[in-house]
DSSP file (Angstrom, degrees, kcal/mol; ACC not computed):
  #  RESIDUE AA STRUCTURE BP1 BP2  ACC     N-H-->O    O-->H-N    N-H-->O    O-->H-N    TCO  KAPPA ALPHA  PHI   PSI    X-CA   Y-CA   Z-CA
    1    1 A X              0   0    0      0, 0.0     2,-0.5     0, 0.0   135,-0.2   0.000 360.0 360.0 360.0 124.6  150.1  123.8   68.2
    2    2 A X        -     0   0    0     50,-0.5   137,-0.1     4,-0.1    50,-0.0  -0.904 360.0-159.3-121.6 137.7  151.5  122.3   64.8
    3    3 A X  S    S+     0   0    0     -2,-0.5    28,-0.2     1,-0.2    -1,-0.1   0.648  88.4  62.8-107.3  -5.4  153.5  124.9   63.2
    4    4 A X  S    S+     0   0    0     -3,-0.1    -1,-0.2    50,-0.1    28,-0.2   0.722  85.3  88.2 -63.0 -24.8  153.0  123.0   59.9
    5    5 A X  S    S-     0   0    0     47,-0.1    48,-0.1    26,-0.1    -2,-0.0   0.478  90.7 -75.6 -82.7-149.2  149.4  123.4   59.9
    6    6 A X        -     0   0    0     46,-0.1    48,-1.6    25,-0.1    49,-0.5  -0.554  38.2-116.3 -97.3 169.2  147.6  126.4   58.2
    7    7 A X  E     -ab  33  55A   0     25,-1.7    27,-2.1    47,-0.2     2,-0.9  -0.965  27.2-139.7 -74.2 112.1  147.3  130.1   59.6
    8    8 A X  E     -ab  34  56A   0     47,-2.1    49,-1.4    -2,-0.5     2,-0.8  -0.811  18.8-172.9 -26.2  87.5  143.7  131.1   60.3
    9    9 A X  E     -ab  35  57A   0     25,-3.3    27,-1.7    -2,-0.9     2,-0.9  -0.712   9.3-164.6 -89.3 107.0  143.1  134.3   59.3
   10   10 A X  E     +ab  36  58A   0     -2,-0.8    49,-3.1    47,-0.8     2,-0.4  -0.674  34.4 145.4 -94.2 121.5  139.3  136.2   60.3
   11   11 A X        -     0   0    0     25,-3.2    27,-0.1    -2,-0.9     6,-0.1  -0.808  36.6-169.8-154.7 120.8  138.8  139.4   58.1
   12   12 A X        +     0   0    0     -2,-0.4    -1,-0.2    49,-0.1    50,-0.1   0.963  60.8  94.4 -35.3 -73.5  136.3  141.3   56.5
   13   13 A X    >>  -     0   0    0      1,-0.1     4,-1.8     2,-0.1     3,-1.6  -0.049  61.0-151.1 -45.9 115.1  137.7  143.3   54.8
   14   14 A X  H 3> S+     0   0    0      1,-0.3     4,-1.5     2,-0.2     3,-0.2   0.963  98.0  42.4 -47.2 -64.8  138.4  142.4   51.0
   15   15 A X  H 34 S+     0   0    0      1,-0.2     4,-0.3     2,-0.2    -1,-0.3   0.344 112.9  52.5 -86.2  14.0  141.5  144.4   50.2
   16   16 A X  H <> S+     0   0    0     -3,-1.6     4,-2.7     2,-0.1     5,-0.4   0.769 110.5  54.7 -87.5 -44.5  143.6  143.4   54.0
   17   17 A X  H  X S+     0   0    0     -4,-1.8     4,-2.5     2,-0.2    -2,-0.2   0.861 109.2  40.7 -38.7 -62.7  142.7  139.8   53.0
   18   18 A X  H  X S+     0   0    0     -4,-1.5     4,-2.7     1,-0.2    -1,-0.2   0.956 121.9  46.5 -56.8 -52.7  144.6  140.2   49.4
   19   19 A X  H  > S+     0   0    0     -4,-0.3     4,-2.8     1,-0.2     5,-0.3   0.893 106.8  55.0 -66.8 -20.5  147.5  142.3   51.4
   20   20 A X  H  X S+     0   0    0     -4,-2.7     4,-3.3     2,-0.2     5,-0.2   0.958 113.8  43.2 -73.0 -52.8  147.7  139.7   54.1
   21   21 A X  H  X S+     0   0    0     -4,-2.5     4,-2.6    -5,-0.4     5,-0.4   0.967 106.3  57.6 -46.3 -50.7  148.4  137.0   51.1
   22   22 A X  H >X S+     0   0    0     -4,-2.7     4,-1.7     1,-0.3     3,-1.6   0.964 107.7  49.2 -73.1 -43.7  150.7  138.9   49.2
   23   23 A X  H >X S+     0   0    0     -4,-2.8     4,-1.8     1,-0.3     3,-0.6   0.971 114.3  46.0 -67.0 -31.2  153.0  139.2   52.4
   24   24 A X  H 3<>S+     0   0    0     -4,-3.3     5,-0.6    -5,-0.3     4,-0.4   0.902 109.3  50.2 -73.0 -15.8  152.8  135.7   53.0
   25   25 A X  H <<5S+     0   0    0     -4,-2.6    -1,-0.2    -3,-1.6    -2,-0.2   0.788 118.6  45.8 -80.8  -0.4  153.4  134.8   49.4
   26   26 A X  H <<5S+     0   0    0     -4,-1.7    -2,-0.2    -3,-0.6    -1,-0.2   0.826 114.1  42.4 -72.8 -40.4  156.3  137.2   49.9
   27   27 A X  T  <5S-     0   0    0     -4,-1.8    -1,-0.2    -5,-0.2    -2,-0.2   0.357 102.1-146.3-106.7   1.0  157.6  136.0   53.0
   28   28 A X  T   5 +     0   0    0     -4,-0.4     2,-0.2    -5,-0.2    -3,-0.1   0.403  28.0 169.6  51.9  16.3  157.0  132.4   51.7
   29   29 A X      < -     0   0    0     -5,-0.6    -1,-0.2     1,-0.1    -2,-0.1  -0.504  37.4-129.7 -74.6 139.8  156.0  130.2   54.7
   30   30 A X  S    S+     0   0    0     -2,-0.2    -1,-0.1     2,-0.0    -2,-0.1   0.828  74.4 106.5 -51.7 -31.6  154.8  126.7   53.6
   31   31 A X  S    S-     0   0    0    -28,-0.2   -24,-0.2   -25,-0.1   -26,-0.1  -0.314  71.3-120.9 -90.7 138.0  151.7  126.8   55.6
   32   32 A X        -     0   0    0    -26,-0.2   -25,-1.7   -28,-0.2     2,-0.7   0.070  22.8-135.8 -55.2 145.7  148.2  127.4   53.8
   33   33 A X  E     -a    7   0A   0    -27,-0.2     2,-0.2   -25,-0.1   -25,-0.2  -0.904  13.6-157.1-119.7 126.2  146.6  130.0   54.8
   34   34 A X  E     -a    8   0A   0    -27,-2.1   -25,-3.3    -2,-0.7     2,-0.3  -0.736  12.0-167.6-105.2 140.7  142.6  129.9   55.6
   35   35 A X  E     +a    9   0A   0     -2,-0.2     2,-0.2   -27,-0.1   -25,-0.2  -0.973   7.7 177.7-139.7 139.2  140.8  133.0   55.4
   36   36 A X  E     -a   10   0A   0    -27,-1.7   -25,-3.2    -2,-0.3     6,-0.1  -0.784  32.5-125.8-128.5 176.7  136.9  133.7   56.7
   37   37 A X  S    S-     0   0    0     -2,-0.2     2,-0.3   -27,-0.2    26,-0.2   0.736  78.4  -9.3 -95.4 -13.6  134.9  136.3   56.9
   38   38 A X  S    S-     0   0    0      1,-0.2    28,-0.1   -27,-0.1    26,-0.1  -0.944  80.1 -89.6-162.1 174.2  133.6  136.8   60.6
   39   39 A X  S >> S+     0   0    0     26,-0.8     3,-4.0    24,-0.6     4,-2.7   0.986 116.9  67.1 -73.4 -60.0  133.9  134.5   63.5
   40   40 A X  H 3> S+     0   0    0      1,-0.3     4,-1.5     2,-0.2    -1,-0.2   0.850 101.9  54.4 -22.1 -58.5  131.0  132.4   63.2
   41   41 A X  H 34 S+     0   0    0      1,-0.2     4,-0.3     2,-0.2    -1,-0.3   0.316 117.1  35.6 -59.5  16.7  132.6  131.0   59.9
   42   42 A X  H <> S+     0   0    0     -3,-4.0     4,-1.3    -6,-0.1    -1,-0.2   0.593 106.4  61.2-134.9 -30.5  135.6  130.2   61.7
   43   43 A X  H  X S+     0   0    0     -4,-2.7     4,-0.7     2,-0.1    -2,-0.2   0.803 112.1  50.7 -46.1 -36.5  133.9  129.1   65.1
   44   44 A X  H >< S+     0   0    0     -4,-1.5     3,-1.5    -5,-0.3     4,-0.2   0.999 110.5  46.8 -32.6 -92.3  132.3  126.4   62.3
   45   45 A X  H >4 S+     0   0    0     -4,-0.3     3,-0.8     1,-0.2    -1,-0.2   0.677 105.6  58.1  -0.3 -73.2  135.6  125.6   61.1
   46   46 A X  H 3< S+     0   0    0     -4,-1.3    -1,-0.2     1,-0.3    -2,-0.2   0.441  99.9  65.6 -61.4 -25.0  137.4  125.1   64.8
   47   47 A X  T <<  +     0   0    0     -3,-1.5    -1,-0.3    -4,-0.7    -2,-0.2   0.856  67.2 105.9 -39.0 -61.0  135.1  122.6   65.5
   48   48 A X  S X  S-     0   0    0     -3,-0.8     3,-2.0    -4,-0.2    -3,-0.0   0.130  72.5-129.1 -70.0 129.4  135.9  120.2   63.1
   49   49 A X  T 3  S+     0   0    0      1,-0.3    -1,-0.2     3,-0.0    -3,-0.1   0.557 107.2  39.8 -50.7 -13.5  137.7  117.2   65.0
   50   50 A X  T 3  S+     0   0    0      0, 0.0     2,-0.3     0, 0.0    -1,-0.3   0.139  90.0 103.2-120.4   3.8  140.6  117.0   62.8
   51   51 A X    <   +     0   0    0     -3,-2.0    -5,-0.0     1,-0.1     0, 0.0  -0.759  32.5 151.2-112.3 147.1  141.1  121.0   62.3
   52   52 A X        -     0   0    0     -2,-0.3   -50,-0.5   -50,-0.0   -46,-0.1  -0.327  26.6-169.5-165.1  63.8  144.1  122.0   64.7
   53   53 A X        -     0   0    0    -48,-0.1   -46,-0.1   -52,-0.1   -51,-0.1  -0.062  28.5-110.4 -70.1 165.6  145.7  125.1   62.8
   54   54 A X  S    S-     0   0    0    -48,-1.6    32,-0.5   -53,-0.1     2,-0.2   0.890  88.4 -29.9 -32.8 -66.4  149.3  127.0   63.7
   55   55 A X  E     -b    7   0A   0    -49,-0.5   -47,-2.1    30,-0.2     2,-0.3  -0.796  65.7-134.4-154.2-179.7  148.0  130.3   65.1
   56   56 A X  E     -b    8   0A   0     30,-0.5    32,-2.4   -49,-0.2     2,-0.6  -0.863  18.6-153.0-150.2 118.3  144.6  132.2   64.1
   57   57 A X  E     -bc   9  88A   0    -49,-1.4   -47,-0.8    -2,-0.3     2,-0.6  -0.897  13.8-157.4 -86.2 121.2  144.6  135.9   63.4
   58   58 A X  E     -bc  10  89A   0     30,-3.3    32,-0.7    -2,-0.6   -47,-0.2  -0.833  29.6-143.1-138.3 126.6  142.0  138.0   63.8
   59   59 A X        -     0   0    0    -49,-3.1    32,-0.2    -2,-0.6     3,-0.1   0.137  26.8-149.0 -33.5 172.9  140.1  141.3   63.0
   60   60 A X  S    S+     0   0    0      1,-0.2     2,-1.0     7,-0.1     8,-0.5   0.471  81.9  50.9-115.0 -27.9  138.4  142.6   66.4
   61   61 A X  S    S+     0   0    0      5,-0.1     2,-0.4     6,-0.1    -1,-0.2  -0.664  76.3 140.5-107.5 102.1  135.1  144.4   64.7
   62   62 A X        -     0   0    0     -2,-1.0   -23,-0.2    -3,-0.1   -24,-0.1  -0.997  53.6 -96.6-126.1 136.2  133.3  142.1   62.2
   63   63 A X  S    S+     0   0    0     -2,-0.4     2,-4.0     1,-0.2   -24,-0.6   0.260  99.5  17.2 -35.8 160.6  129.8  141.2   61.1
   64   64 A X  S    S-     0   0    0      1,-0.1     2,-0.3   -26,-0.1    -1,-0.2  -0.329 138.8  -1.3  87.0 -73.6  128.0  137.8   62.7
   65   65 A X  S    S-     0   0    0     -2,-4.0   -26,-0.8     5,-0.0    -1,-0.1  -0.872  76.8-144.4-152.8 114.4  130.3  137.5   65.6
   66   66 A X    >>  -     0   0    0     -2,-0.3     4,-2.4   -28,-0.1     3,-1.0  -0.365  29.2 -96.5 -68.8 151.9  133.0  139.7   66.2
   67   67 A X  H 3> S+     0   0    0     -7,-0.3     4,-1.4     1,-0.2     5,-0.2   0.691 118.8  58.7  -1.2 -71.7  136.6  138.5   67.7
   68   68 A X  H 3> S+     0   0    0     -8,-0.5     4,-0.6     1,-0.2    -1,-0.2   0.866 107.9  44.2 -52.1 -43.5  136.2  139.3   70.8
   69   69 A X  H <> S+     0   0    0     -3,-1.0     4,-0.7     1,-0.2    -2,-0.2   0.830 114.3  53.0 -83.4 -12.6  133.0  136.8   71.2
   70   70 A X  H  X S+     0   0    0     -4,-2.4     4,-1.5     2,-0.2    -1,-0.2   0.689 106.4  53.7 -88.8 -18.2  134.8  134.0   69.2
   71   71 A X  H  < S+     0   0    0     -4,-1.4    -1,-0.2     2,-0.2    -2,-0.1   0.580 110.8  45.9 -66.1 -27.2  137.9  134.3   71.6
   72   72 A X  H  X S+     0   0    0     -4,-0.6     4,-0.6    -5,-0.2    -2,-0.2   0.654 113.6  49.2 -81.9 -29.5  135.6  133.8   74.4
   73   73 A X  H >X S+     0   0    0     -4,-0.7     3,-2.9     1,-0.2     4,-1.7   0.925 109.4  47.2 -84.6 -44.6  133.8  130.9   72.8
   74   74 A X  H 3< S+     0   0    0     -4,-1.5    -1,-0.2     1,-0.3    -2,-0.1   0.580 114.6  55.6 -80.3  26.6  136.8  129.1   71.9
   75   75 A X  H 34 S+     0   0    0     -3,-0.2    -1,-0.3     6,-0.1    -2,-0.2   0.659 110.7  41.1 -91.9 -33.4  137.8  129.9   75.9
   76   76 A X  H << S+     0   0    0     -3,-2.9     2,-0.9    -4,-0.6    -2,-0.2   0.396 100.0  91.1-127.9 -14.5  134.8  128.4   77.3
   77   77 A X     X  -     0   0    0     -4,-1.7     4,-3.3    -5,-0.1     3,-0.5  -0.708  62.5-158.9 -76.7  93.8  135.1  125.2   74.6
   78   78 A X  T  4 S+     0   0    0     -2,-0.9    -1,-0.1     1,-0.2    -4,-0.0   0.557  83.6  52.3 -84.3  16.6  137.0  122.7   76.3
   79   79 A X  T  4 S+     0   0    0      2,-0.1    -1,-0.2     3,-0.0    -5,-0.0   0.690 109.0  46.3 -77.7 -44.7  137.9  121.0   73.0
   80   80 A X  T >4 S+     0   0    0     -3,-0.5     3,-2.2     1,-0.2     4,-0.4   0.863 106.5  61.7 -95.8 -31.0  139.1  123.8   71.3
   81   81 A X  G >< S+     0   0    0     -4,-3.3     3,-1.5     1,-0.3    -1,-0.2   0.913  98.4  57.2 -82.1 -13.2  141.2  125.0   74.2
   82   82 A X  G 3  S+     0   0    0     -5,-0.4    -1,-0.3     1,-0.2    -2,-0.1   0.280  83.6  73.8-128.1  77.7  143.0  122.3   74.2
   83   83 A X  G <  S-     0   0    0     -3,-2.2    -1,-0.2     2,-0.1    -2,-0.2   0.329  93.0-142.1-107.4  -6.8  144.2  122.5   71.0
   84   84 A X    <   +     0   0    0     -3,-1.5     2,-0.5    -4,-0.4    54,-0.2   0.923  31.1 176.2  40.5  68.1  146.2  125.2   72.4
   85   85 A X        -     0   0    0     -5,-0.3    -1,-0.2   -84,-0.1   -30,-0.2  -0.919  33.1-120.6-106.4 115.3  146.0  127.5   69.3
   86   86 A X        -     0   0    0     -2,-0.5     2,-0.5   -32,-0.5   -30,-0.5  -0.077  28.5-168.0 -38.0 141.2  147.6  130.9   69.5
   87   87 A X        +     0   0    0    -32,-0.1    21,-1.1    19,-0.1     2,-0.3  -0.945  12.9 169.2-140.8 117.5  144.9  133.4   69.0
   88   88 A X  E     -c   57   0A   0    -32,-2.4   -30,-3.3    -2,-0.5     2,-0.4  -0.941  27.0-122.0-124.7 164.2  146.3  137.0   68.5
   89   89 A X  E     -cd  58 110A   0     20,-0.7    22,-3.2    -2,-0.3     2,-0.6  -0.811  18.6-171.5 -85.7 129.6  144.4  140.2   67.2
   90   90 A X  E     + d   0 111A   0    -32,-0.7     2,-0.4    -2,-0.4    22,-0.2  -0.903  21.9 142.4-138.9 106.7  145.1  142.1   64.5
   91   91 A X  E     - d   0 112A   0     20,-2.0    22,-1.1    -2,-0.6    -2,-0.0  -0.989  48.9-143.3-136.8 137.6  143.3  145.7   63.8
   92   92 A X  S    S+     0   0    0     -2,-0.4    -1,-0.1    20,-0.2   -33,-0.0   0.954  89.1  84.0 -67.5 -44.0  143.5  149.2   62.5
   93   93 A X        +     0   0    0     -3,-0.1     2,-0.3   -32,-0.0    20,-0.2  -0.351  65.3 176.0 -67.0 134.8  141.2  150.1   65.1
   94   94 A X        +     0   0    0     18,-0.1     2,-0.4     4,-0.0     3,-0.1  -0.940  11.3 139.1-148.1 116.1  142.9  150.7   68.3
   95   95 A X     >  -     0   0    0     -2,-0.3     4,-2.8     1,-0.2     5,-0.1  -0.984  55.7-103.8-165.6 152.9  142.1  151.9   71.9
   96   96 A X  H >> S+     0   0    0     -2,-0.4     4,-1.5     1,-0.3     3,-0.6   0.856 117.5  54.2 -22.1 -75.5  142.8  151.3   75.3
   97   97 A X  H 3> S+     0   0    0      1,-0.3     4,-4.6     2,-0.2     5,-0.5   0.943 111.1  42.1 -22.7 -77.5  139.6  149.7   75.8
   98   98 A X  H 3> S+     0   0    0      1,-0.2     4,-2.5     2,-0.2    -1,-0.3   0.829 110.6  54.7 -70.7  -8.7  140.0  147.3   73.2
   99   99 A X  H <X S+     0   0    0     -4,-2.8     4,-1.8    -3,-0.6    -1,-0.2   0.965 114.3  41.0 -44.7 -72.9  143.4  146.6   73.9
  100  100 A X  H  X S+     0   0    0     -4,-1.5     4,-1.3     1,-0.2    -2,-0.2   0.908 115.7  49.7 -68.0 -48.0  142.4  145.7   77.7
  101  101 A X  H >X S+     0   0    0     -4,-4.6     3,-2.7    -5,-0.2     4,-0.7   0.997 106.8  62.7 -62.6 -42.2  139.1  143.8   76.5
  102  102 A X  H ><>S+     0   0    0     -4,-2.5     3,-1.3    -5,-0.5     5,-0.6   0.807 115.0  32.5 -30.6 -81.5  141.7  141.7   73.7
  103  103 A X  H 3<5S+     0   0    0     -4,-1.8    -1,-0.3     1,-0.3    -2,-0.2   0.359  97.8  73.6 -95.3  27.0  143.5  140.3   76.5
  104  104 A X  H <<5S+     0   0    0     -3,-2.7    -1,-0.3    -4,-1.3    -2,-0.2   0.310  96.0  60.8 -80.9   1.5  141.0  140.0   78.9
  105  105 A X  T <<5S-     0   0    0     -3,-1.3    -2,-0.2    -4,-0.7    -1,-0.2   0.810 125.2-102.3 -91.4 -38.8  140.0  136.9   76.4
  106  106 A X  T   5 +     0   0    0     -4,-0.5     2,-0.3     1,-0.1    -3,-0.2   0.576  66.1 169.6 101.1  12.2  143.3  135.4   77.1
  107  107 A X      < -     0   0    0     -5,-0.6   -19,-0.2     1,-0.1    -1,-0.1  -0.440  32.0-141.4 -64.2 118.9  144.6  136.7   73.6
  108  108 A X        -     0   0    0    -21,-1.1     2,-0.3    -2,-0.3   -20,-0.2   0.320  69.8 -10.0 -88.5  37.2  148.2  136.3   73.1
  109  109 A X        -     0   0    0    -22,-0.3   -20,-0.7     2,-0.0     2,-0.2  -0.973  52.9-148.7 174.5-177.2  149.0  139.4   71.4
  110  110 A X  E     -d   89   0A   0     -2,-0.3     2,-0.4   -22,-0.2   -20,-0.2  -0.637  20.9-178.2-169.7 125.1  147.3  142.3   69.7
  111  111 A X  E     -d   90   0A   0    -22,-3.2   -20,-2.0    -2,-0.2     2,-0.8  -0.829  23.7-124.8-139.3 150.3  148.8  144.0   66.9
  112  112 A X  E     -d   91   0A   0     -2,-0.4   -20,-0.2   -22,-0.2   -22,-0.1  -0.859  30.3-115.7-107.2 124.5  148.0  147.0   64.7
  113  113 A X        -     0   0    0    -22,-1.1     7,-0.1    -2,-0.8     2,-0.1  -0.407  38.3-128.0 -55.4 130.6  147.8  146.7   60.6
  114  114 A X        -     0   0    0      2,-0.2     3,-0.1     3,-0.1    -1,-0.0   0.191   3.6-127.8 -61.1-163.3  150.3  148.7   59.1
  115  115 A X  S    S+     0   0    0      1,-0.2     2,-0.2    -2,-0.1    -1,-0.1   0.462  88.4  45.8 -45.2 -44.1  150.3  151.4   56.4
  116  116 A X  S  > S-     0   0    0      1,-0.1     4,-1.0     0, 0.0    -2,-0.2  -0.901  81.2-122.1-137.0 150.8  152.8  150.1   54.2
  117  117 A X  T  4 S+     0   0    0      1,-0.3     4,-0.3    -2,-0.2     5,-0.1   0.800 108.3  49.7 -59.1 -30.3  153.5  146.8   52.9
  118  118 A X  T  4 S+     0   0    0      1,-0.2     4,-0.3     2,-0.2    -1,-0.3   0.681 109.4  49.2 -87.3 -21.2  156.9  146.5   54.2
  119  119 A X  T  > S+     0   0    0      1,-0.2     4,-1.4     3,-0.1    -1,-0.2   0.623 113.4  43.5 -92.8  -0.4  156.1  147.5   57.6
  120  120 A X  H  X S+     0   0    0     -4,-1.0     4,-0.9     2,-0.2    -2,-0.2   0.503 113.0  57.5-102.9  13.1  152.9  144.9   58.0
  121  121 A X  H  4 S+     0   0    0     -4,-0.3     4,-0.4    -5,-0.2    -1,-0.2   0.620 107.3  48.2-106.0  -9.6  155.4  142.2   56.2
  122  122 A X  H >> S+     0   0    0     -4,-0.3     3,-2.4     2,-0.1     4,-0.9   0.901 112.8  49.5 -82.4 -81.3  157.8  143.0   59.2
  123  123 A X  H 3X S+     0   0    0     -4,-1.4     4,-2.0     1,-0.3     3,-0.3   0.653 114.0  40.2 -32.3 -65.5  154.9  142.5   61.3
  124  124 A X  H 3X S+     0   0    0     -4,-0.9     4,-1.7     1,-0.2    -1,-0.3   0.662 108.2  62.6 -33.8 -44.3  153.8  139.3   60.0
  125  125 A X  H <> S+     0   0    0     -3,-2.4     4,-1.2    -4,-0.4    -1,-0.2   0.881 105.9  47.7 -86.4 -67.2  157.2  138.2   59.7
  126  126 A X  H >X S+     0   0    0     -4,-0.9     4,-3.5    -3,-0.3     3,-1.3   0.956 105.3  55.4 -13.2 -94.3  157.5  138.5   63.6
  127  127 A X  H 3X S+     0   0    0     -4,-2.0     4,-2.4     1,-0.2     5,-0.3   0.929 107.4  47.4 -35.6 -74.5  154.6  136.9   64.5
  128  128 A X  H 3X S+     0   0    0     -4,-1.7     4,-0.6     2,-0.2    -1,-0.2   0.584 113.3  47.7 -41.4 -23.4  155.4  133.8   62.8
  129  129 A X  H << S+     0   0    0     -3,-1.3     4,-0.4    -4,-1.2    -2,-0.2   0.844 108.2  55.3 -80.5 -42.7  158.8  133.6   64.0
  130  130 A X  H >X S+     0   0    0     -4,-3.5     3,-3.5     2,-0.2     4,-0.8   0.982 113.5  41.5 -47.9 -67.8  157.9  134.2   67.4
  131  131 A X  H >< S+     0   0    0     -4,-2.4     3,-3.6     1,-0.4    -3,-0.2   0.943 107.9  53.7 -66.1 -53.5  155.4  131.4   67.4
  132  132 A X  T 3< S+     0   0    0     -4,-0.6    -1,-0.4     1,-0.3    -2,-0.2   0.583 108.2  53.5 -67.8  15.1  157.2  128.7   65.6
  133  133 A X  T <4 S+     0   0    0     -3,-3.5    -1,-0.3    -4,-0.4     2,-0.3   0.713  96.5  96.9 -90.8 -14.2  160.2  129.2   68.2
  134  134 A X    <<  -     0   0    0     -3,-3.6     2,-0.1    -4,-0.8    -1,-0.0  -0.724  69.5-133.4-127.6 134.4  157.4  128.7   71.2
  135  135 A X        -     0   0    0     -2,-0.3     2,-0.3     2,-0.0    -1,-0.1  -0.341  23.4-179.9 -58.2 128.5  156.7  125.5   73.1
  136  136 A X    >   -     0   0    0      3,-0.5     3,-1.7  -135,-0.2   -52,-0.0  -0.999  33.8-120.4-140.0 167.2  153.5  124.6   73.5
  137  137 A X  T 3  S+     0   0    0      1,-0.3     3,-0.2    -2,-0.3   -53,-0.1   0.545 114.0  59.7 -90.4  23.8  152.2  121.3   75.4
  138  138 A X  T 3  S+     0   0    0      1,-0.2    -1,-0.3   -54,-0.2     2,-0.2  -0.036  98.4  60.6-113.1  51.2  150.5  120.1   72.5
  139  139 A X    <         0   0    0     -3,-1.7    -3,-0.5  -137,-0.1    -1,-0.2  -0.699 360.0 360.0-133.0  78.7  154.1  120.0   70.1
  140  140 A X              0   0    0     -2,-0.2    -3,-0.1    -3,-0.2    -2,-0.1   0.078 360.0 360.0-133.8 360.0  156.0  117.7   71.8
C-alpha cells in the first residue's frame, strides 16, 4: 500500500462521482483520484504491472461486474493480492445481507453514502486518515 498513489474509486452513478470529487477537492489530499464505471473497468486497470493504488472504493450494485465479484477476483488473483490494496465498500444500499456478503470478500470496511455533503466529507475524511496511519507489509 503506497499512500501516495491514487484512490480508486468504482461508481456508476454520475452525480456520487462529481460529490466524491468535490469532497476530496475540499478535503485536499494530494493523491489523484481514478474513477470507473463498473468493476470490469477497474479489474482492467488492476492488472496493469505497474498500477498499485492507495485504497479502492467501491459501489456494491453496478453494471458489468458488480463489487462484490471484483473483490473476489482480485482475492483469487495472486498478483493483485499482493499488492495489498485496501478495498472498502461504499453504498446507499444497505442490508444485512450485503453487509455479511461485503466482508465475506475479505473487504476491509463498508460504509454508507451520506445525505449531506458534510457528513460524507467526514466520512471520507476518516477513511483516509485511518488508512494512511495503517501498516501494511507492502510500505515498509
Amino acid at each position: 500500500m503506497n499512500k501516495s498513489r491514487e484512490i480508486i474509486i468504482i461508481e456508476d452513478d454520475e452525480d456520487d462521482r462529481y460529490l466524491l470529487e468535490e469532497v476530496f477537492n475540499t478535503l485536499q489530499y494530494p493523491n489523484k483520484r481514478i474513477y470507473f464505471p463498473d468493476g470490469l473497468a477497474a479489474l482492467e486497470y488492476l492488472q496493469g504491472p505497474s498500477t498499485a493504488p492507495f485504497i479502492i472504493i467501491s459501489d456494491i450494485n453496478m453494471p458489468m461486474m458488480d463489487g462484490l465479484e471484483l473483490k473476489d477476483k482480485l482475492c483469487t488473483d495472486a498478483k493483485l493480492n499482493l499488492k495489498c490494496i485496501p478495498y472498502l465498500f461504499f453504498s446507499t444500499a444497505i442490508s444485512q445481507k450485503m453487509v455479511i456478503d461485503a466482508y465475506s470478500t475479505s473487504a476491509q470496511g463498508f460504509f454508507v453514502k451520506q445525505n449531506s455533503f458534510d457528513q460524507l466529507l467526514d466520512t471520507i475524511r476518516v477513511i483516509v486518515e485511518y488508512w494512511k496511519k495503517c501498516a501494511a507489509p507492502n510500505n515498509f
